[in-house]
BAFI-3210 file (N, C-alpha, C; in Angstrom, 3 decimals, decimal comma, padded with zeros to 6 digits):
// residues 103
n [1|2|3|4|5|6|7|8|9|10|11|12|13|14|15|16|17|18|19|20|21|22|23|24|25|26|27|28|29|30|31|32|33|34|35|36|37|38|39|40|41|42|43|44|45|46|47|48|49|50|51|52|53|54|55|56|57|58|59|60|61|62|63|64|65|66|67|68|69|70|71|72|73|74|75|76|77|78|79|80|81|82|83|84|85|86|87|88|89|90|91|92|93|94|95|96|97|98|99|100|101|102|103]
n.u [015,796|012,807|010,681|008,007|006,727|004,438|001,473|000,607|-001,202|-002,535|-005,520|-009,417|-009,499|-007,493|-005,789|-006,365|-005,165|-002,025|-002,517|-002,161|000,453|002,094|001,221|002,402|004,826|006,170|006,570|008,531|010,200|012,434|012,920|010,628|010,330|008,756|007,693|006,985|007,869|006,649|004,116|001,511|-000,460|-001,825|-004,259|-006,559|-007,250|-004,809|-002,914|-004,450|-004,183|-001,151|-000,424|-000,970|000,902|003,049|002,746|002,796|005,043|007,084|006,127|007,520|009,616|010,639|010,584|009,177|009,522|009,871|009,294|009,631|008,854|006,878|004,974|001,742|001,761|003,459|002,460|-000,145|001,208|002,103|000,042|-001,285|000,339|002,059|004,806|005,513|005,390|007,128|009,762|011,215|012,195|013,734|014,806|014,711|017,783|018,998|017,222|017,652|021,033|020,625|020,124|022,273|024,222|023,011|020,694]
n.v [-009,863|-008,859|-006,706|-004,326|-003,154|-000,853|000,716|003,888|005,107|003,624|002,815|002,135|-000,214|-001,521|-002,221|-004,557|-005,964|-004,906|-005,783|-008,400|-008,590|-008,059|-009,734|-012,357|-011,298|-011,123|-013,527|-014,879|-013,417|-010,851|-008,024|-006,391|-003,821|-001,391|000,145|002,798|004,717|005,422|005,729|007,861|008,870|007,534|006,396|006,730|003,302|001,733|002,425|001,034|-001,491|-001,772|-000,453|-002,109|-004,455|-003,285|-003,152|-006,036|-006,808|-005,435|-006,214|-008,289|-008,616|-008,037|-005,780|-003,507|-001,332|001,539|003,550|005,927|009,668|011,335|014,088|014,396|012,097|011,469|013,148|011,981|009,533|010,794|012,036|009,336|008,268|006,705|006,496|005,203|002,599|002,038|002,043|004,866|006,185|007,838|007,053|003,724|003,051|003,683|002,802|000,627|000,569|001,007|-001,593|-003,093|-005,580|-006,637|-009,627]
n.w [005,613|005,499|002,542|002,442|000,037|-000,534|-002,633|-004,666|-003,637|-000,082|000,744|002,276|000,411|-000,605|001,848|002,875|001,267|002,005|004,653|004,817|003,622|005,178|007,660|006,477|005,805|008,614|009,587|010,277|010,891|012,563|011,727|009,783|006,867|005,958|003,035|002,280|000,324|-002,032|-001,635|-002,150|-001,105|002,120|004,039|006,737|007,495|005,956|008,185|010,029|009,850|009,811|012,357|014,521|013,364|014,131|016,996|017,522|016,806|018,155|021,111|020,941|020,569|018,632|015,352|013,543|010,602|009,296|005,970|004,833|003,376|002,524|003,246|004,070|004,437|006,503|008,540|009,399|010,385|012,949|014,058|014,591|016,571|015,647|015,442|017,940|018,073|015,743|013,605|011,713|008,603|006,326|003,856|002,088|002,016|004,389|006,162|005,714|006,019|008,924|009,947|009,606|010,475|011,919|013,404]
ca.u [014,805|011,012|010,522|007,116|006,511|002,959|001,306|001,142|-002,805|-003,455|-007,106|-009,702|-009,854|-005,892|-005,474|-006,447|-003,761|-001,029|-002,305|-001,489|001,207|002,401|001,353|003,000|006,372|006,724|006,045|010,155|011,192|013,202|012,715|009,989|010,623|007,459|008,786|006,088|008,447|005,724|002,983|001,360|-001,659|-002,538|-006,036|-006,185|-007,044|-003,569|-002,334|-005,310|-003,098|000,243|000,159|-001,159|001,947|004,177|002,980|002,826|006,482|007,724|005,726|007,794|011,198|010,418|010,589|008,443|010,451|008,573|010,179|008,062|008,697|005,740|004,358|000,711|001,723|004,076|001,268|-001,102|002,246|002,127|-001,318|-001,830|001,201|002,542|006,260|005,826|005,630|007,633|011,081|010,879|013,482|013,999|015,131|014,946|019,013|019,076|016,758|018,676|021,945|020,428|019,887|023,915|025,264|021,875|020,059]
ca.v [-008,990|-008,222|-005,352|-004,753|-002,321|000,064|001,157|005,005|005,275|002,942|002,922|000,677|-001,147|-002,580|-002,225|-006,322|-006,684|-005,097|-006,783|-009,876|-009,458|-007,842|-011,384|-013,101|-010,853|-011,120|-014,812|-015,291|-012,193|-010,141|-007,188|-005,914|-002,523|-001,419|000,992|003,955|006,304|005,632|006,784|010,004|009,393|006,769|006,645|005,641|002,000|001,209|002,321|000,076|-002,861|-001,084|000,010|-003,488|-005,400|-003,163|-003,780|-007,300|-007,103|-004,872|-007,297|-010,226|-008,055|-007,591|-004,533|-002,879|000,002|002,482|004,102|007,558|010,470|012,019|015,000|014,403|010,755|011,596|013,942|010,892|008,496|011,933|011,996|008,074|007,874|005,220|006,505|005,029|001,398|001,874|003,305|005,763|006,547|008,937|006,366|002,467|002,656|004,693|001,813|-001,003|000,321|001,055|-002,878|-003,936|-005,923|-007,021|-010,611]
ca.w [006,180|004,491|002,139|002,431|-000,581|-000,619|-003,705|-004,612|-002,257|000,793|001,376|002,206|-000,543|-000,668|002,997|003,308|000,902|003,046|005,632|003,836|003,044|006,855|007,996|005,663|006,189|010,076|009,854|010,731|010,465|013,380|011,468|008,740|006,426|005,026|001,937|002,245|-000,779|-003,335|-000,961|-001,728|000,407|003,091|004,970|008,213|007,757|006,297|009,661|010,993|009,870|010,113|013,598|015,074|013,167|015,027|018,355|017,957|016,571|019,516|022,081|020,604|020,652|016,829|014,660|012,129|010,195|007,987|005,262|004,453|003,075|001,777|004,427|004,657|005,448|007,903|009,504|010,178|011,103|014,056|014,379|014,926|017,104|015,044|016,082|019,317|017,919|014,617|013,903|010,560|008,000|005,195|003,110|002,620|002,169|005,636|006,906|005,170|007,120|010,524|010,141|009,008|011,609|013,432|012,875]
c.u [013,753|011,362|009,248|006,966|005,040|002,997|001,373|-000,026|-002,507|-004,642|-007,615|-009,830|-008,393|-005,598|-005,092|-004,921|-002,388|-000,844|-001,997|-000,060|002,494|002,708|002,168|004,911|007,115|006,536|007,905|011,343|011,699|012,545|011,811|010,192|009,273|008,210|007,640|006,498|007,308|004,372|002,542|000,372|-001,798|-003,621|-006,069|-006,066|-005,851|-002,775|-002,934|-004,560|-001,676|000,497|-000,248|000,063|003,245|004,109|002,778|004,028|007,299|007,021|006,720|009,152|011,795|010,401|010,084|009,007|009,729|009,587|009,237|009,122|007,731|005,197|002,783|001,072|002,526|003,327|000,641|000,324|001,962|001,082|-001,654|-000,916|001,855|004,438|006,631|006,101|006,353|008,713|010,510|011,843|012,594|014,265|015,097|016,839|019,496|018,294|017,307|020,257|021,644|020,639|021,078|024,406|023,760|021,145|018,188]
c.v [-008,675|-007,243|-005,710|-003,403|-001,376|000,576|002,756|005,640|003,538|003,181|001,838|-000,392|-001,925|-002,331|-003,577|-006,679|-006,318|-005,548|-007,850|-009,918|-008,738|-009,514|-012,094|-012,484|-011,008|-012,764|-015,491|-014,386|-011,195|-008,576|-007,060|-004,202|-002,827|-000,223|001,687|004,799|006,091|006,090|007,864|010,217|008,061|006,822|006,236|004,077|001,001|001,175|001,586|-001,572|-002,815|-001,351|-001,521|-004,719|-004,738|-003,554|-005,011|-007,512|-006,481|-005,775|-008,573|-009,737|-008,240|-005,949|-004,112|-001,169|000,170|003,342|004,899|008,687|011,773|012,872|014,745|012,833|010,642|012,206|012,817|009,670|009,420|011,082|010,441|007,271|006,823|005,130|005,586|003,231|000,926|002,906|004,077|006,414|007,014|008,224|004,564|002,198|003,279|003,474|000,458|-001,026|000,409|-000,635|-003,793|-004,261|-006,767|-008,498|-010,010]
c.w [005,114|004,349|001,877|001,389|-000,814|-001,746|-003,352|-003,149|-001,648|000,978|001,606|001,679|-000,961|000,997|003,371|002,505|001,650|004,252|005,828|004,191|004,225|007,233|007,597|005,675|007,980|010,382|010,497|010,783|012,223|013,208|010,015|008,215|005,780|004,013|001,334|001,070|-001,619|-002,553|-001,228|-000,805|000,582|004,158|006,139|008,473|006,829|007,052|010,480|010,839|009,899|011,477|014,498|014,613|013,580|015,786|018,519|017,818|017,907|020,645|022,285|020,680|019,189|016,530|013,338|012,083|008,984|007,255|004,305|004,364|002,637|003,012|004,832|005,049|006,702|009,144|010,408|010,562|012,719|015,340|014,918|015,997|016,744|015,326|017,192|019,372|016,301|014,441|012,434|009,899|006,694|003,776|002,909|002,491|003,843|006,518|006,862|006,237|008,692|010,992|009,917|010,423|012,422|012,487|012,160]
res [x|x|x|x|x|x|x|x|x|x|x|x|x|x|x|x|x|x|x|x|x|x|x|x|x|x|x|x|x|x|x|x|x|x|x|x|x|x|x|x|x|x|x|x|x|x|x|x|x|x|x|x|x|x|x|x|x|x|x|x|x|x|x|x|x|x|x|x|x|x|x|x|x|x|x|x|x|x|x|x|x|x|x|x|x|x|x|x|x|x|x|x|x|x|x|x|x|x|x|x|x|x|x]
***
């Protein structure tokens, strides 16, 4: 399974690169973890390539799993409804076992 790791800021200016490297993780993948803990702030347009590689993964009977902690990023995860096409854990070991047992 992809660990898709985020620097400490998303903004516009590395956004292309997690969009990269999104693409490049769901390319055979079942399931993608993006690994939000180093986050302290994300801008909207890392959710502009976030929330579009969930719902293409949930379309396909795929899964994009976010792994956040940080409160103002959890706000805009709220705010952008990104719950609704991405599961969300506390931890990537909390996201690593939700995933024990599944292809």
């Amino acid at each position: 399974m992809p660990i898709v790791s985020t620097p400490g800021e998303v903004d516009i200016c590395n956004a292309p690169l997690l969009g990269d490297a999104l693409v490049a993780a769901t390319a055979n993948a079942t399931r993608v973890i993006v690994d939000m803990t180093a986050t302290s702030h994300c801008a909207a347009s890392g959710f502009n390539v976030t929330i579009p590689t969930g719902e293409m993964l949930r379309s396909n009977g795929r899964e994009l799993q976010l792994v956040c902690t940080t409160p103002v990023v959890l706000r805009l995860i709220d705010a952008l409804q990104a719950r609704q096409v991405c599961r969300i854990f506390a931890s990537l070991s909390e996201a690593l076992a939700a995933n024990d047992g599944r292809a």
